[in-house]
C-alpha positions in Angstrom: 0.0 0.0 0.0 1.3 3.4 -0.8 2.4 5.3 1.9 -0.2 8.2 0.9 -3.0 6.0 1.4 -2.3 4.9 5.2 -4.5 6.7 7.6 -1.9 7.6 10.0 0.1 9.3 7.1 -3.3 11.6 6.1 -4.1 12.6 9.8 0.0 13.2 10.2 -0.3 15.8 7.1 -3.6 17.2 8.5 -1.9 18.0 11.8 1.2 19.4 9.4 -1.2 21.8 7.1 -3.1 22.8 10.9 0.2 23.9 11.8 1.1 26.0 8.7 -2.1 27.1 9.1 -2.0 28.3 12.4 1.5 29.6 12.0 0.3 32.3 10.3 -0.8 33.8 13.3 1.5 33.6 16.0 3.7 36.5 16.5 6.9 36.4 14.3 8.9 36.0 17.1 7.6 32.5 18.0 6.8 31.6 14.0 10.1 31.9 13.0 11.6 29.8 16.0 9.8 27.0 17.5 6.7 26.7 15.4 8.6 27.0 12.3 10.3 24.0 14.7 7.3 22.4 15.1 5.9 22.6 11.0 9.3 20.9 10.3 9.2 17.7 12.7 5.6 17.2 11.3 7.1 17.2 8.1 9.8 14.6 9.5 7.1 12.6 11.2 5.6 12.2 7.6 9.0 10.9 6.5 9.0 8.1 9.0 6.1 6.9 8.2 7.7 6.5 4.3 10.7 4.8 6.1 8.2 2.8 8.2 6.4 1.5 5.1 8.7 0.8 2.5 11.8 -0.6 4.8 10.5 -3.9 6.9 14.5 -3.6 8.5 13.7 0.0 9.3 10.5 -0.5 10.2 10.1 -0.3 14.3 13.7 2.3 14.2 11.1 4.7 12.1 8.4 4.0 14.3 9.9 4.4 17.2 11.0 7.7 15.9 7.9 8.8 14.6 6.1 8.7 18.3 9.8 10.6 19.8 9.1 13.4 17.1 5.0 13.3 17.5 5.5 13.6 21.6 8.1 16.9 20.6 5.0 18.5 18.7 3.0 17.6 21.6 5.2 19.3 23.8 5.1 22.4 21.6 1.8 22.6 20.9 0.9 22.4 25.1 3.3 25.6 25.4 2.2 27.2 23.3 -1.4 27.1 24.6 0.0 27.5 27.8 1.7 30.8 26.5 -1.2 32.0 25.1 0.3 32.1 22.0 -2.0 29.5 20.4 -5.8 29.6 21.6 -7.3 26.9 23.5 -9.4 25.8 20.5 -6.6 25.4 18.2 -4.8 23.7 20.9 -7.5 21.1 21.3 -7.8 20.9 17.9 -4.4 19.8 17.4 -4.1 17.5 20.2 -6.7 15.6 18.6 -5.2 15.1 15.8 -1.8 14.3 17.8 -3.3 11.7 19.7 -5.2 9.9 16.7 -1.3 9.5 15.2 0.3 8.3 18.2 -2.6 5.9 18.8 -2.5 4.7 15.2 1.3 4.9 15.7 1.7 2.8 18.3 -0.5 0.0 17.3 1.2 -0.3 14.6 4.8 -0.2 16.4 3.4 -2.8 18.9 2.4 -5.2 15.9 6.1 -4.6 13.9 6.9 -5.9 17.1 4.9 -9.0 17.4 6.0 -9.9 13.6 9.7 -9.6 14.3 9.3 -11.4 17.8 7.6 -14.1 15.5 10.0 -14.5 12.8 13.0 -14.8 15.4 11.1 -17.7 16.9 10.7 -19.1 13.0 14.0 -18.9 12.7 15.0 -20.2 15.7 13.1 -23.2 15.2 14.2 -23.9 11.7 17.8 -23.8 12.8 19.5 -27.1 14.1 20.5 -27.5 17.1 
């Protein structure tokens, strides 16, 4: 399946176009700095997720990173509403989106990991002893 198609890759690139929306109106201090910040690792979440799909080696490495760089929006996103510098409704409307991905994320991390668990013990067992 192409990467484009998987849910988790259309709500990641929602939250990234939320963000370029929004960035339009912090103050330039903040849009320049650490939301431009924030725009770029959902743009490097979105990567992942190619990494994740086309690259079974890669596959829980990309994951694994995808929910490190999704938690460092998350962390943004809560100060900037703490700051005031992002409203409470488009903070809530980005932490839904944030915790759809790293729900969808890691379910999909936890079954990488079941599947590799699995094929060690296939391989295990087909070796001789």
């Amino acid at each position: 399946m192409l990467t484009e198609n998987l849910q988790i890759y259309k709500d990641t690139k929602e939250l990234a176009r939320l963000l370029l929306t929004y960035q339009a109106q912090v103050p330039k201090v903040v849009r320049y700095g650490e939301f431009a910040r924030a725009v770029g690792l959902a743009c490097e979440a979105m990567d992942m997720l190619y990494v994740a799909n086309s690259d079974v080696h890669e596959r829980l490495w990309a994951l694994t990173r995808f929910l490190q760089i999704v938690g460092s929006i998350r962390s943004r996103v809560s100060l900037f509403v703490e700051t005031r510098t992002l409203s409470a409704r488009q903070g809530v409307n980005l932490m839904r989106g944030i915790d759809k991905i790293q729900r969808q994320g890691t379910g999909w991390r936890k079954s990488s990991q079941s599947q590799s668990i699995e094929a060690v013990r296939a391989t295990m067992e087909s070796c001789p002893a």
